[in-house]
N, C-alpha and C positions, 0 to 999 in steps of 0.2 A: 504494500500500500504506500500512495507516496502523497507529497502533500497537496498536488491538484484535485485526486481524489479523496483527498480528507476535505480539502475545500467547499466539494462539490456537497456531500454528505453534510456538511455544515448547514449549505444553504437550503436543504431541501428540507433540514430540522429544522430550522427556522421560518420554513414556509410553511411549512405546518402547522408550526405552533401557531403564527398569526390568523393563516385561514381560519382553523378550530377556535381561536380566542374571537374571530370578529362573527364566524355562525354561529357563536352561544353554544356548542354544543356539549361542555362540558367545564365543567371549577377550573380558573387557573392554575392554582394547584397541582391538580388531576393534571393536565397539558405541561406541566411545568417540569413534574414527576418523571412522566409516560415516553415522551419522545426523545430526551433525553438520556433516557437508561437503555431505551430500542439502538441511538444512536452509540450510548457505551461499547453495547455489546458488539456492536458490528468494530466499532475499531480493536475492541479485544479480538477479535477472530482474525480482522487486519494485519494483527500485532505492530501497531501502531503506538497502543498504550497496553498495558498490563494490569492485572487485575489489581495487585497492591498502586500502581498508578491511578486508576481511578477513584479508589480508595481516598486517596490523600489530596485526590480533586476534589472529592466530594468534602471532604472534612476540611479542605480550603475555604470551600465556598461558604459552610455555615460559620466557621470561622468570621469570616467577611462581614455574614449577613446577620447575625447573632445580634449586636448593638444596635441595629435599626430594629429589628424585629422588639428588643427593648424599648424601646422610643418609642416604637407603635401602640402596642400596647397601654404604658401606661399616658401615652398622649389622650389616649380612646380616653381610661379613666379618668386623667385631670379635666378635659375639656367637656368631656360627658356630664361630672364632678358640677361645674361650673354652669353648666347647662340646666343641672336640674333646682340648683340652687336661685334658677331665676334672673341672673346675670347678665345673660346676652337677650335678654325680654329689656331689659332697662336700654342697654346699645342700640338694640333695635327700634326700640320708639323713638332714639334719639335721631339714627338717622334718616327716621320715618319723618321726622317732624323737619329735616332738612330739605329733603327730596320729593314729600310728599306724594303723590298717586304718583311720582313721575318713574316710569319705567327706565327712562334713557339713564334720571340721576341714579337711580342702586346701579346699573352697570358702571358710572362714569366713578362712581362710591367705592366698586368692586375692585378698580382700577385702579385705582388711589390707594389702598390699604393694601393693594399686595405688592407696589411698586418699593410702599414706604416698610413692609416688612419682610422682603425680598433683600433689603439692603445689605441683609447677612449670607443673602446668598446660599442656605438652604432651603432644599426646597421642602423636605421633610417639615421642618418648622414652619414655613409658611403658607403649609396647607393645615397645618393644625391651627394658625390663627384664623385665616382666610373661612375655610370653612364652616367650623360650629359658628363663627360670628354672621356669614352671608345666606348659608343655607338655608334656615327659617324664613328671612328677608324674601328670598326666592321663591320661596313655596306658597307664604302670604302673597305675593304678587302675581303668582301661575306662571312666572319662570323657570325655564327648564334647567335643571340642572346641570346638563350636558354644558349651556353658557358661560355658567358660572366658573365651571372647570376652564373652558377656550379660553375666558377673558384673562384668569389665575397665568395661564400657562403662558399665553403671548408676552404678558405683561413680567413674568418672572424670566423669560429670554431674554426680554431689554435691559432688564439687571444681571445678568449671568456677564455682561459682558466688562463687570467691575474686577479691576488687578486680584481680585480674593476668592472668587470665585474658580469653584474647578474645572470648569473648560479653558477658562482663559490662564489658570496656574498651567494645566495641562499644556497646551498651547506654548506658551513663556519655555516651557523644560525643555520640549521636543525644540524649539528656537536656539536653543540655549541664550535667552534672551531674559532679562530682569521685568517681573510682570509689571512694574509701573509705565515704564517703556512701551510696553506693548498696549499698555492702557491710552496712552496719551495719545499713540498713533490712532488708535481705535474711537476716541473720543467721541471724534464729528458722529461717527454711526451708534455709536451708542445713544446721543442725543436724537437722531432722527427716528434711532427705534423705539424709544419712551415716548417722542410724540406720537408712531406709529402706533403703537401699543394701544394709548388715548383715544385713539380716530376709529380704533378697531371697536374698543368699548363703545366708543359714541354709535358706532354702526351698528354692534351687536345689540343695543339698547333699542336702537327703530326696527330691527327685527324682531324683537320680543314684544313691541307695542303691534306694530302688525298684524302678528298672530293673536294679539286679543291678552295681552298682558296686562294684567293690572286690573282690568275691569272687573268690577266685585259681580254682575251676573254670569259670570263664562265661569263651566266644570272647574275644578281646579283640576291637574294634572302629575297632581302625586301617586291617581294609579291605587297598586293595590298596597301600598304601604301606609304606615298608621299615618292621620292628620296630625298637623302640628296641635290640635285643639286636644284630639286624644290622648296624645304623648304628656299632654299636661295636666289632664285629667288625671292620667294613671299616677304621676310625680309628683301632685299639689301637695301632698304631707312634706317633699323635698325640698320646698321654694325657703330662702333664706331671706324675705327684701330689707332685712337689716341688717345685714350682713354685706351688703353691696360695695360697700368701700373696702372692707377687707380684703373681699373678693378680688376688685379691681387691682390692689397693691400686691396680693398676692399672686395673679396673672401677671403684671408689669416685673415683677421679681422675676418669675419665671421662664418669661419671655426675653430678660437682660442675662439672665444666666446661660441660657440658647445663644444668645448672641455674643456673649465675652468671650465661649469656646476654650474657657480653662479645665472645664469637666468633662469628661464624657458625655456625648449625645443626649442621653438616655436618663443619667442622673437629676438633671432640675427638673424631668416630668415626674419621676420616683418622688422628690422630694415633697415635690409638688401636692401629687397626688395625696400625700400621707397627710401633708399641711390641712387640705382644704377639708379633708375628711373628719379630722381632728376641730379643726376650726368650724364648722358648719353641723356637723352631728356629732359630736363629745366621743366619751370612754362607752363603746356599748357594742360588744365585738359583735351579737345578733344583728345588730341595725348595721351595721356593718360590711356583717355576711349577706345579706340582703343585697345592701349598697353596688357592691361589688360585682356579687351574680347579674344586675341589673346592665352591666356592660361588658358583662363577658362575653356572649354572644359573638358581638363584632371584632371583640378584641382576637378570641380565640380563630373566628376567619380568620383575619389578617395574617395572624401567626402561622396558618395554619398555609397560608399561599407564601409568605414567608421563604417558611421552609423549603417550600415547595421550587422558588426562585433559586436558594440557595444549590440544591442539586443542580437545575438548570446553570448557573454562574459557573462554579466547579469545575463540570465539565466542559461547557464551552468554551471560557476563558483561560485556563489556567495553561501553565506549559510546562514540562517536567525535565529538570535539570540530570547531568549525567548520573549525580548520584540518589536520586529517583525522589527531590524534594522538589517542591512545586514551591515554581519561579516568581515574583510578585508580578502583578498585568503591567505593573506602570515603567517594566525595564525594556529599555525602547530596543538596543540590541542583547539579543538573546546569545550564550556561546555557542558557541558551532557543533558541539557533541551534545543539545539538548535537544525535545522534542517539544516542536511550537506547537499551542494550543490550536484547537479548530478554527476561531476566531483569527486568529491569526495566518493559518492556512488560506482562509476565505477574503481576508485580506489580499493575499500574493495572489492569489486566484482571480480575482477584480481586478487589480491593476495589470496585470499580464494579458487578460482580455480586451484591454483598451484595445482599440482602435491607432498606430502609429498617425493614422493623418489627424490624431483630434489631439494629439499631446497638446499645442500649442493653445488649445483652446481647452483647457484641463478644468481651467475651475467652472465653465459655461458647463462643459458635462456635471458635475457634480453636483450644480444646483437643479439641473432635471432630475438626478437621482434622489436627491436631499431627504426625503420622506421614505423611499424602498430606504435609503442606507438605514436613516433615525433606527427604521422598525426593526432593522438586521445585526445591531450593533450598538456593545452597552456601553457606558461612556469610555472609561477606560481601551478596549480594543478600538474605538475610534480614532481616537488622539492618538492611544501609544504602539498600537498596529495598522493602522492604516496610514496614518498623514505622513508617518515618515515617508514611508514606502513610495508617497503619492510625493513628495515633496524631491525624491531620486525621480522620478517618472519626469516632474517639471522642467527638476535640471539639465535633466537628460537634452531636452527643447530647447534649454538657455531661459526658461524663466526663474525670475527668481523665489525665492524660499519665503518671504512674507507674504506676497500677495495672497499666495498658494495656503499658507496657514490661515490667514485673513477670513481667506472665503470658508475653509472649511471650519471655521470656528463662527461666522456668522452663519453658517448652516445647519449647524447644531444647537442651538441656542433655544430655540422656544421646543425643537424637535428631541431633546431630552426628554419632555412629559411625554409624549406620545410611545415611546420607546415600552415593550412590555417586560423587558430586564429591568426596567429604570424602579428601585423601590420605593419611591416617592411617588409617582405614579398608583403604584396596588393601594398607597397610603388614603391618596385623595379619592379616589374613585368608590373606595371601601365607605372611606367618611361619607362621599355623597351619596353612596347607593346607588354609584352608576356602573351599568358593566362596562367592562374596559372594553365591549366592541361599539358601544354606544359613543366612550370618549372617542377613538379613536376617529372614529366616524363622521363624527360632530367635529375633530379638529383638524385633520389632517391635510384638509385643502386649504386654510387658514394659515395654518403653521408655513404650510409649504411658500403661499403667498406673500406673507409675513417675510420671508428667508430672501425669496427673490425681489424682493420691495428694497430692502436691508442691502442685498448685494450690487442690484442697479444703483443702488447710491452710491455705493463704494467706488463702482465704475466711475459714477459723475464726479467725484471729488480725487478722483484718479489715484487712492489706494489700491486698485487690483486693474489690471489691462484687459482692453476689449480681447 
Protein backbone atom coordinates (compact mmCIF):
# COMPACT_ATOMS: atom_id res chain seq x y z
CA UNK A 1 0.00 0.00 0.00
CA UNK A 2 1.48 3.33 -0.67
CA UNK A 3 0.53 6.73 0.07
CA UNK A 4 -1.68 7.78 -3.10
CA UNK A 5 -3.79 4.89 -2.12
CA UNK A 6 -3.97 5.78 1.45
CA UNK A 7 -4.90 9.05 0.14
CA UNK A 8 -7.52 7.87 -1.91
CA UNK A 9 -9.15 5.79 1.01
CA UNK A 10 -8.89 8.82 3.18
CA UNK A 11 -11.18 10.69 0.96
CA UNK A 12 -13.66 8.37 0.31
CA UNK A 13 -13.96 8.07 4.45
CA UNK A 14 -14.48 11.35 4.49
CA UNK A 15 -17.01 11.26 1.89
CA UNK A 16 -18.81 9.25 3.68
CA UNK A 17 -18.96 10.59 6.72
CA UNK A 18 -20.34 13.92 5.23
CA UNK A 19 -22.85 12.25 2.82
CA UNK A 20 -24.36 10.08 6.11
CA UNK A 21 -23.98 13.21 8.53
CA UNK A 22 -25.84 15.77 5.94
CA UNK A 23 -28.90 12.49 5.07
CA UNK A 24 -29.52 12.28 8.80
CA UNK A 25 -29.04 8.80 8.76
CA UNK A 26 -27.42 8.05 11.74
CA UNK A 27 -25.78 9.98 15.47
CA UNK A 28 -22.45 11.50 14.72
CA UNK A 29 -21.09 9.57 16.82
CA UNK A 30 -22.22 6.33 15.26
CA UNK A 31 -20.51 7.92 11.75
CA UNK A 32 -17.61 9.10 13.77
CA UNK A 33 -17.13 5.49 15.25
CA UNK A 34 -18.07 3.39 12.05
CA UNK A 35 -16.13 4.46 9.17
CA UNK A 36 -13.25 5.01 10.62
CA UNK A 37 -12.41 1.63 12.21
CA UNK A 38 -13.84 0.19 8.59
CA UNK A 39 -11.09 2.55 7.37
CA UNK A 40 -8.40 1.19 10.39
CA UNK A 41 -8.90 -2.16 9.36
CA UNK A 42 -8.32 -1.99 5.75
CA UNK A 43 -4.85 -0.07 6.39
CA UNK A 44 -4.02 -2.86 8.94
CA UNK A 45 -4.55 -5.43 6.05
CA UNK A 46 -2.46 -2.74 3.96
CA UNK A 47 0.10 -2.93 6.60
CA UNK A 48 0.39 0.45 6.39
CA UNK A 49 -0.26 0.86 10.07
CA UNK A 50 -0.24 -1.92 12.65
CA UNK A 51 -2.45 -2.94 15.15
CA UNK A 52 -0.54 -1.45 18.32
CA UNK A 53 -0.23 1.78 15.79
CA UNK A 54 -3.77 2.34 15.78
CA UNK A 55 -3.91 1.68 19.19
CA UNK A 56 -1.92 4.66 20.09
CA UNK A 57 -3.82 6.66 17.33
CA UNK A 58 -6.72 6.06 18.88
CA UNK A 59 -5.50 6.84 22.40
CA UNK A 60 -3.85 10.02 20.74
CA UNK A 61 -6.99 11.27 19.73
CA UNK A 62 -9.00 11.17 23.11
CA UNK A 63 -5.94 12.35 24.58
CA UNK A 64 -6.52 15.43 22.35
CA UNK A 65 -10.05 15.55 22.74
CA UNK A 66 -10.49 14.70 26.42
CA UNK A 67 -10.27 18.62 27.63
CA UNK A 68 -12.90 19.92 25.37
CA UNK A 69 -15.06 17.12 25.98
CA UNK A 70 -14.58 18.61 29.72
CA UNK A 71 -15.47 22.13 28.72
CA UNK A 72 -18.54 20.76 27.19
CA UNK A 73 -19.90 19.22 29.55
CA UNK A 74 -19.64 21.39 32.33
CA UNK A 75 -20.34 24.51 29.83
CA UNK A 76 -23.94 22.57 29.29
CA UNK A 77 -24.18 22.70 33.33
CA UNK A 78 -22.92 26.26 34.09
CA UNK A 79 -24.80 27.83 31.29
CA UNK A 80 -27.89 25.51 31.78
CA UNK A 81 -27.18 26.48 35.72
CA UNK A 82 -27.66 30.20 34.63
CA UNK A 83 -30.52 29.60 32.44
CA UNK A 84 -32.69 28.19 34.95
CA UNK A 85 -31.93 30.43 37.54
CA UNK A 86 -33.61 33.16 35.30
CA UNK A 87 -30.63 35.09 34.19
CA UNK A 88 -30.68 35.39 30.46
CA UNK A 89 -34.87 36.18 30.94
CA UNK A 90 -33.46 39.56 32.42
CA UNK A 91 -30.70 39.83 29.16
CA UNK A 92 -33.23 39.12 27.06
CA UNK A 93 -35.92 41.63 27.87
CA UNK A 94 -33.13 43.84 27.94
CA UNK A 95 -32.32 43.57 24.57
CA UNK A 96 -35.99 43.00 23.62
CA UNK A 97 -36.50 46.47 24.85
CA UNK A 98 -33.48 47.66 22.52
CA UNK A 99 -34.57 46.05 19.24
CA UNK A 100 -37.99 45.75 19.82
CA UNK A 101 -40.25 43.56 17.37
CA UNK A 102 -37.36 44.20 15.05
CA UNK A 103 -36.19 41.05 13.56
CA UNK A 104 -33.03 42.74 11.49
CA UNK A 105 -31.97 44.32 15.34
CA UNK A 106 -31.50 40.58 17.24
CA UNK A 107 -29.55 39.47 14.17
CA UNK A 108 -27.57 42.92 13.97
CA UNK A 109 -27.59 42.16 18.40
CA UNK A 110 -26.20 38.46 17.22
CA UNK A 111 -23.43 40.07 15.58
CA UNK A 112 -22.35 42.34 17.97
CA UNK A 113 -21.87 39.80 20.87
CA UNK A 114 -20.05 37.39 19.18
CA UNK A 115 -17.60 39.64 17.25
CA UNK A 116 -17.09 41.24 20.99
CA UNK A 117 -16.75 37.70 22.59
CA UNK A 118 -14.83 36.09 19.73
CA UNK A 119 -12.10 38.55 20.72
CA UNK A 120 -10.44 35.48 22.59
CA UNK A 121 -10.73 33.65 19.74
CA UNK A 122 -12.34 30.53 20.91
CA UNK A 123 -14.68 29.25 19.52
CA UNK A 124 -15.70 26.70 22.19
CA UNK A 125 -16.29 29.64 24.56
CA UNK A 126 -18.04 31.77 22.20
CA UNK A 127 -20.75 29.50 21.51
CA UNK A 128 -21.32 29.00 25.17
CA UNK A 129 -21.98 32.71 25.46
CA UNK A 130 -23.57 33.39 22.16
CA UNK A 131 -25.92 30.73 22.46
CA UNK A 132 -27.94 30.03 25.81
CA UNK A 133 -27.99 34.19 25.68
CA UNK A 134 -29.51 34.21 21.80
CA UNK A 135 -31.32 31.05 21.54
CA UNK A 136 -34.41 31.83 23.45
CA UNK A 137 -34.22 35.42 21.70
CA UNK A 138 -34.62 33.36 18.56
CA UNK A 139 -37.23 31.11 19.25
CA UNK A 140 -39.58 34.00 20.92
CA UNK A 141 -39.04 35.68 17.52
CA UNK A 142 -39.66 32.30 15.17
CA UNK A 143 -36.01 32.57 14.01
CA UNK A 144 -34.51 29.71 12.85
CA UNK A 145 -31.96 28.45 14.48
CA UNK A 146 -29.80 27.40 11.68
CA UNK A 147 -29.29 31.62 11.49
CA UNK A 148 -28.32 32.09 14.52
CA UNK A 149 -25.44 29.47 14.02
CA UNK A 150 -24.47 31.21 10.19
CA UNK A 151 -24.48 34.76 11.74
CA UNK A 152 -22.17 33.13 15.20
CA UNK A 153 -19.95 31.42 12.41
CA UNK A 154 -19.39 34.26 9.79
CA UNK A 155 -18.81 36.62 12.31
CA UNK A 156 -16.27 34.41 14.44
CA UNK A 157 -14.03 34.13 10.99
CA UNK A 158 -13.60 37.82 10.81
CA UNK A 159 -12.09 37.51 14.32
CA UNK A 160 -10.13 34.33 13.61
CA UNK A 161 -8.02 36.48 11.74
CA UNK A 162 -6.50 38.24 15.13
CA UNK A 163 -2.34 37.42 15.77
CA UNK A 164 -3.84 34.87 18.70
CA UNK A 165 -5.97 33.08 17.10
CA UNK A 166 -5.04 29.57 15.77
CA UNK A 167 -5.35 29.79 12.01
CA UNK A 168 -3.47 32.65 11.90
CA UNK A 169 -0.75 31.30 14.87
CA UNK A 170 -0.86 28.21 12.51
CA UNK A 171 -0.37 30.27 9.54
CA UNK A 172 2.65 32.65 11.26
CA UNK A 173 4.61 28.90 12.01
CA UNK A 174 4.30 27.36 8.62
CA UNK A 175 5.68 31.27 7.51
CA UNK A 176 8.15 31.10 9.99
CA UNK A 177 6.84 34.53 10.33
CA UNK A 178 6.00 36.54 13.89
CA UNK A 179 2.20 36.53 14.09
CA UNK A 180 1.94 40.29 14.72
CA UNK A 181 3.58 40.62 11.32
CA UNK A 182 1.37 38.74 9.76
CA UNK A 183 -1.54 40.40 11.42
CA UNK A 184 -0.68 43.85 10.28
CA UNK A 185 -0.32 42.76 6.68
CA UNK A 186 -3.75 41.13 7.02
CA UNK A 187 -5.29 44.11 8.69
CA UNK A 188 -7.17 45.85 5.75
CA UNK A 189 -9.04 42.22 5.21
CA UNK A 190 -9.68 41.73 8.41
CA UNK A 191 -11.55 45.17 8.63
CA UNK A 192 -13.41 44.45 5.59
CA UNK A 193 -14.45 41.04 6.81
CA UNK A 194 -16.00 42.46 10.32
CA UNK A 195 -17.92 44.90 8.01
CA UNK A 196 -18.78 41.95 5.96
CA UNK A 197 -19.71 39.92 8.75
CA UNK A 198 -22.28 43.08 9.77
CA UNK A 199 -23.93 43.22 6.15
CA UNK A 200 -24.22 39.59 6.36
CA UNK A 201 -26.33 39.81 9.66
CA UNK A 202 -28.13 42.81 8.21
CA UNK A 203 -29.14 40.46 5.33
CA UNK A 204 -29.66 37.51 7.38
CA UNK A 205 -32.09 39.65 9.54
CA UNK A 206 -34.47 40.62 6.07
CA UNK A 207 -34.44 37.03 5.44
CA UNK A 208 -35.86 36.10 8.70
CA UNK A 209 -38.49 39.13 8.48
CA UNK A 210 -39.40 37.65 5.05
CA UNK A 211 -40.27 34.46 6.18
CA UNK A 212 -42.70 35.82 8.72
CA UNK A 213 -40.33 36.48 11.62
CA UNK A 214 -41.29 38.17 14.50
CA UNK A 215 -44.89 38.32 13.88
CA UNK A 216 -46.77 37.04 17.03
CA UNK A 217 -49.76 35.33 14.75
CA UNK A 218 -47.23 32.88 12.58
CA UNK A 219 -46.78 28.96 14.16
CA UNK A 220 -43.73 29.27 15.92
CA UNK A 221 -41.04 26.88 14.44
CA UNK A 222 -39.46 25.17 17.24
CA UNK A 223 -41.18 21.98 15.88
CA UNK A 224 -41.20 19.11 18.14
CA UNK A 225 -39.13 20.38 20.93
CA UNK A 226 -40.31 21.74 24.36
CA UNK A 227 -41.58 25.61 24.09
CA UNK A 228 -39.50 28.13 25.63
CA UNK A 229 -42.88 28.66 27.82
CA UNK A 230 -42.72 24.83 28.80
CA UNK A 231 -39.08 24.71 29.68
CA UNK A 232 -40.15 27.39 32.26
CA UNK A 233 -42.95 26.00 33.55
CA UNK A 234 -41.07 22.69 34.28
CA UNK A 235 -37.93 25.17 36.01
CA UNK A 236 -40.15 27.99 37.81
CA UNK A 237 -39.05 26.30 41.54
CA UNK A 238 -35.36 27.03 39.75
CA UNK A 239 -35.65 30.88 38.96
CA UNK A 240 -33.27 32.82 41.21
CA UNK A 241 -34.51 36.93 40.35
CA UNK A 242 -32.50 37.83 43.38
CA UNK A 243 -29.82 36.48 42.76
CA UNK A 244 -29.30 38.34 39.22
CA UNK A 245 -26.34 40.22 40.01
CA UNK A 246 -24.58 37.46 41.51
CA UNK A 247 -25.22 35.65 38.65
CA UNK A 248 -24.06 38.24 36.27
CA UNK A 249 -20.51 38.66 38.29
CA UNK A 250 -20.26 35.22 38.43
CA UNK A 251 -20.76 34.75 34.55
CA UNK A 252 -18.27 37.99 33.81
CA UNK A 253 -15.75 35.92 36.28
CA UNK A 254 -16.09 33.12 34.34
CA UNK A 255 -16.06 34.27 31.02
CA UNK A 256 -12.41 36.58 32.09
CA UNK A 257 -11.09 33.22 33.26
CA UNK A 258 -11.91 31.79 29.50
CA UNK A 259 -10.34 34.55 28.28
CA UNK A 260 -6.92 35.00 30.53
CA UNK A 261 -6.11 31.36 29.38
CA UNK A 262 -3.92 30.64 32.55
CA UNK A 263 -6.01 27.57 33.23
CA UNK A 264 -7.06 24.86 31.54
CA UNK A 265 -10.15 25.18 29.03
CA UNK A 266 -12.40 23.24 31.17
CA UNK A 267 -11.59 24.45 34.78
CA UNK A 268 -13.43 28.13 35.15
CA UNK A 269 -16.70 26.12 33.73
CA UNK A 270 -15.94 23.36 36.68
CA UNK A 271 -15.49 26.01 38.91
CA UNK A 272 -18.19 27.78 37.73
CA UNK A 273 -20.53 25.29 37.80
CA UNK A 274 -19.90 24.26 41.43
CA UNK A 275 -20.12 28.34 42.25
CA UNK A 276 -23.44 28.87 40.94
CA UNK A 277 -24.95 25.69 42.32
CA UNK A 278 -23.73 26.41 45.71
CA UNK A 279 -24.63 30.13 45.25
CA UNK A 280 -28.35 29.76 43.82
CA UNK A 281 -29.43 26.34 45.80
CA UNK A 282 -27.34 25.87 49.03
CA UNK A 283 -25.86 22.41 50.98
CA UNK A 284 -28.71 19.87 49.75
CA UNK A 285 -26.93 17.15 47.74
CA UNK A 286 -30.86 15.71 46.80
CA UNK A 287 -31.64 19.02 45.11
CA UNK A 288 -28.65 18.80 43.72
CA UNK A 289 -28.96 15.37 42.22
CA UNK A 290 -31.92 16.52 40.72
CA UNK A 291 -30.18 19.60 39.40
CA UNK A 292 -27.61 17.95 37.62
CA UNK A 293 -29.67 14.99 36.11
CA UNK A 294 -31.77 17.81 34.67
CA UNK A 295 -28.64 18.58 32.06
CA UNK A 296 -27.23 15.46 31.73
CA UNK A 297 -29.07 14.41 28.92
CA UNK A 298 -27.24 16.91 26.59
CA UNK A 299 -24.22 16.81 28.39
CA UNK A 300 -23.90 13.11 28.02
CA UNK A 301 -24.63 13.52 23.96
CA UNK A 302 -22.01 15.72 23.60
CA UNK A 303 -19.72 13.49 25.37
CA UNK A 304 -20.86 10.93 23.87
CA UNK A 305 -20.03 12.23 19.84
CA UNK A 306 -17.02 13.58 21.61
CA UNK A 307 -15.61 10.48 21.90
CA UNK A 308 -16.82 9.52 19.16
CA UNK A 309 -14.77 12.59 17.06
CA UNK A 310 -11.90 11.50 19.10
CA UNK A 311 -11.45 7.99 17.30
CA UNK A 312 -12.23 9.79 14.03
CA UNK A 313 -9.13 12.42 14.89
CA UNK A 314 -6.71 9.53 15.82
CA UNK A 315 -6.89 7.80 13.02
CA UNK A 316 -7.15 10.35 10.56
CA UNK A 317 -4.64 12.79 11.79
CA UNK A 318 -2.07 11.25 13.43
CA UNK A 319 1.27 9.89 11.82
CA UNK A 320 3.48 7.31 13.48
CA UNK A 321 7.19 7.96 14.16
CA UNK A 322 9.93 5.03 13.43
CA UNK A 323 9.67 4.04 16.93
CA UNK A 324 6.00 3.52 16.74
CA UNK A 325 4.95 6.92 18.84
CA UNK A 326 2.56 9.13 17.35
CA UNK A 327 3.94 12.31 15.86
CA UNK A 328 2.13 15.68 17.11
CA UNK A 329 -0.33 17.07 13.75
CA UNK A 330 1.29 20.56 14.16
CA UNK A 331 5.10 19.03 12.81
CA UNK A 332 5.07 20.42 9.45
CA UNK A 333 8.20 18.11 8.33
CA UNK A 334 7.61 14.71 9.28
CA UNK A 335 11.37 12.34 9.38
CA UNK A 336 11.72 10.33 6.51
CA UNK A 337 11.56 6.78 8.33
CA UNK A 338 7.99 7.69 9.62
CA UNK A 339 4.44 6.81 8.58
CA UNK A 340 2.32 10.04 7.48
CA UNK A 341 -1.06 10.19 8.60
CA UNK A 342 -4.18 9.74 6.18
CA UNK A 343 -4.66 13.22 6.22
CA UNK A 344 -1.66 13.98 5.35
CA UNK A 345 -1.53 11.35 2.47
CA UNK A 346 -4.71 13.12 1.15
CA UNK A 347 -2.88 16.02 1.23
CA UNK A 348 0.03 14.88 -1.22
CA UNK A 349 -2.75 13.25 -3.14
CA UNK A 350 -4.47 16.83 -3.81
CA UNK A 351 -1.74 18.77 -4.64
CA UNK A 352 -0.07 16.10 -7.01
CA UNK A 353 -3.59 16.14 -8.82
CA UNK A 354 -3.28 19.66 -9.74
CA UNK A 355 -3.51 20.50 -12.98
CA UNK A 356 0.57 21.86 -14.09
CA UNK A 357 -1.30 24.61 -16.29
CA UNK A 358 -3.29 26.01 -13.11
CA UNK A 359 -0.01 26.32 -10.72
CA UNK A 360 0.13 29.92 -11.51
CA UNK A 361 -3.28 30.52 -10.65
CA UNK A 362 -3.20 28.31 -7.31
CA UNK A 363 -4.93 30.38 -4.99
CA UNK A 364 -8.01 31.03 -7.65
CA UNK A 365 -8.29 27.00 -7.56
CA UNK A 366 -8.42 26.89 -3.94
CA UNK A 367 -11.05 29.24 -3.29
CA UNK A 368 -13.49 27.07 -5.75
CA UNK A 369 -12.59 24.36 -3.50
CA UNK A 370 -12.75 26.37 -0.14
CA UNK A 371 -15.87 24.53 1.23
CA UNK A 372 -15.08 20.57 -0.25
CA UNK A 373 -11.55 21.35 1.56
CA UNK A 374 -13.26 23.12 5.12
CA UNK A 375 -15.50 19.63 5.16
CA UNK A 376 -12.35 17.34 4.26
CA UNK A 377 -9.81 18.63 6.71
CA UNK A 378 -9.40 19.46 10.43
CA UNK A 379 -7.72 22.44 11.29
CA UNK A 380 -4.54 21.21 12.09
CA UNK A 381 -3.86 18.97 8.65
CA UNK A 382 -4.99 22.05 6.98
CA UNK A 383 -2.26 24.58 7.99
CA UNK A 384 0.24 21.97 8.81
CA UNK A 385 -0.29 19.29 5.81
CA UNK A 386 -1.54 20.93 3.34
CA UNK A 387 -0.39 24.67 2.91
CA UNK A 388 3.07 23.78 3.06
CA UNK A 389 2.93 21.35 0.44
CA UNK A 390 0.77 23.97 -1.48
CA UNK A 391 3.09 26.73 -0.72
CA UNK A 392 6.24 24.02 -2.74
CA UNK A 393 3.48 23.61 -5.55
CA UNK A 394 3.55 27.88 -5.76
CA UNK A 395 7.09 28.19 -5.70
CA UNK A 396 7.44 25.69 -7.97
CA UNK A 397 5.52 28.71 -10.44
CA UNK A 398 7.64 31.49 -8.96
CA UNK A 399 4.84 32.63 -6.68
CA UNK A 400 5.50 33.78 -3.76
CA UNK A 401 4.95 32.10 -0.07
CA UNK A 402 2.58 34.91 1.54
CA UNK A 403 0.07 35.54 -0.93
CA UNK A 404 -0.26 31.73 -1.12
CA UNK A 405 -0.67 31.58 2.82
CA UNK A 406 -2.90 34.60 2.78
CA UNK A 407 -5.57 33.19 0.71
CA UNK A 408 -5.57 29.82 2.30
CA UNK A 409 -5.83 31.28 5.60
CA UNK A 410 -8.72 33.66 4.56
CA UNK A 411 -10.25 30.46 3.20
CA UNK A 412 -10.47 28.83 6.23
CA UNK A 413 -11.68 31.39 8.45
CA UNK A 414 -15.49 31.36 8.81
CA UNK A 415 -15.11 27.53 7.16
CA UNK A 416 -13.76 26.02 10.55
CA UNK A 417 -17.41 25.93 11.99
CA UNK A 418 -18.76 24.00 9.18
CA UNK A 419 -15.99 21.41 9.27
CA UNK A 420 -17.48 18.02 11.00
CA UNK A 421 -13.85 17.34 12.87
CA UNK A 422 -14.11 20.86 14.07
CA UNK A 423 -15.20 20.24 18.10
CA UNK A 424 -16.76 23.41 18.41
CA UNK A 425 -18.89 22.99 15.83
CA UNK A 426 -20.61 19.23 17.67
CA UNK A 427 -20.44 22.01 20.62
CA UNK A 428 -22.82 24.65 19.04
CA UNK A 429 -25.11 22.69 17.14
CA UNK A 430 -25.67 20.30 20.40
CA UNK A 431 -26.53 23.70 22.31
CA UNK A 432 -28.81 24.78 19.43
CA UNK A 433 -30.43 21.49 18.70
CA UNK A 434 -29.40 21.63 15.33
CA UNK A 435 -28.35 18.69 13.28
CA UNK A 436 -25.07 19.26 11.83
CA UNK A 437 -26.73 18.56 8.25
CA UNK A 438 -29.06 21.39 9.00
CA UNK A 439 -25.99 23.66 9.94
CA UNK A 440 -24.10 22.67 7.31
CA UNK A 441 -26.70 23.24 4.92
CA UNK A 442 -27.95 26.54 6.14
CA UNK A 443 -24.00 27.63 5.92
CA UNK A 444 -22.12 26.48 3.46
CA UNK A 445 -22.93 28.77 0.45
CA UNK A 446 -22.59 31.67 2.83
CA UNK A 447 -19.29 30.70 4.26
CA UNK A 448 -18.19 29.93 0.81
CA UNK A 449 -19.36 33.55 -0.31
CA UNK A 450 -18.05 35.04 2.63
CA UNK A 451 -14.30 33.49 1.70
CA UNK A 452 -14.52 34.75 -1.95
CA UNK A 453 -15.98 38.32 -0.98
CA UNK A 454 -12.70 38.35 1.62
CA UNK A 455 -10.34 37.02 -1.13
CA UNK A 456 -11.42 39.44 -4.12
CA UNK A 457 -10.54 42.20 -1.63
CA UNK A 458 -7.30 40.91 -1.03
CA UNK A 459 -6.92 40.88 -4.80
CA UNK A 460 -8.18 44.62 -4.89
CA UNK A 461 -5.77 45.82 -2.33
CA UNK A 462 -3.02 43.79 -4.06
CA UNK A 463 -2.16 41.37 -1.11
CA UNK A 464 -2.53 38.09 -3.26
CA UNK A 465 -2.05 38.32 -7.43
CA UNK A 466 -4.69 37.95 -10.06
Amino acid sequence: MNESLVGILGLLCIAAIVITLLKGRTQPAITFILYPTALAVILIIGKWYSFDDIAAMIRSGFSSTAPTAALFVFSILFFGIMNDTGMFDVIIRKLMAMVGDSVVGVAMVTAIITLVCHLDCSGASTFCILIPAMLPVYRRMRMRETTLLRIGVVCMGAMNLLPWSGASLRTATVLAMEGSKLWRTVLPIQIFSVALSLGHAFLAGIQEKARGAGAKDRPTNIGERETLAEVKTDGKDLTRPDRFLVNILLTIAVIAMLAWNRFPGYYPTMLGAVAAIFINYGFNAVFQKKLINRHAAPALTMCITMMGAAVLMGILTSSIGADGRVLPSSMIELPHDSTPSVMRCLANLITAALPAALGKHLHLLLCALAVPLALSFDTDSYFYGMLPVMLGIGQAFGLEALPIAITMLILRLSATFICPMTSALLLATSMADVPIRNHIKASALYVWSFSFLCLLFAVFIELVPV
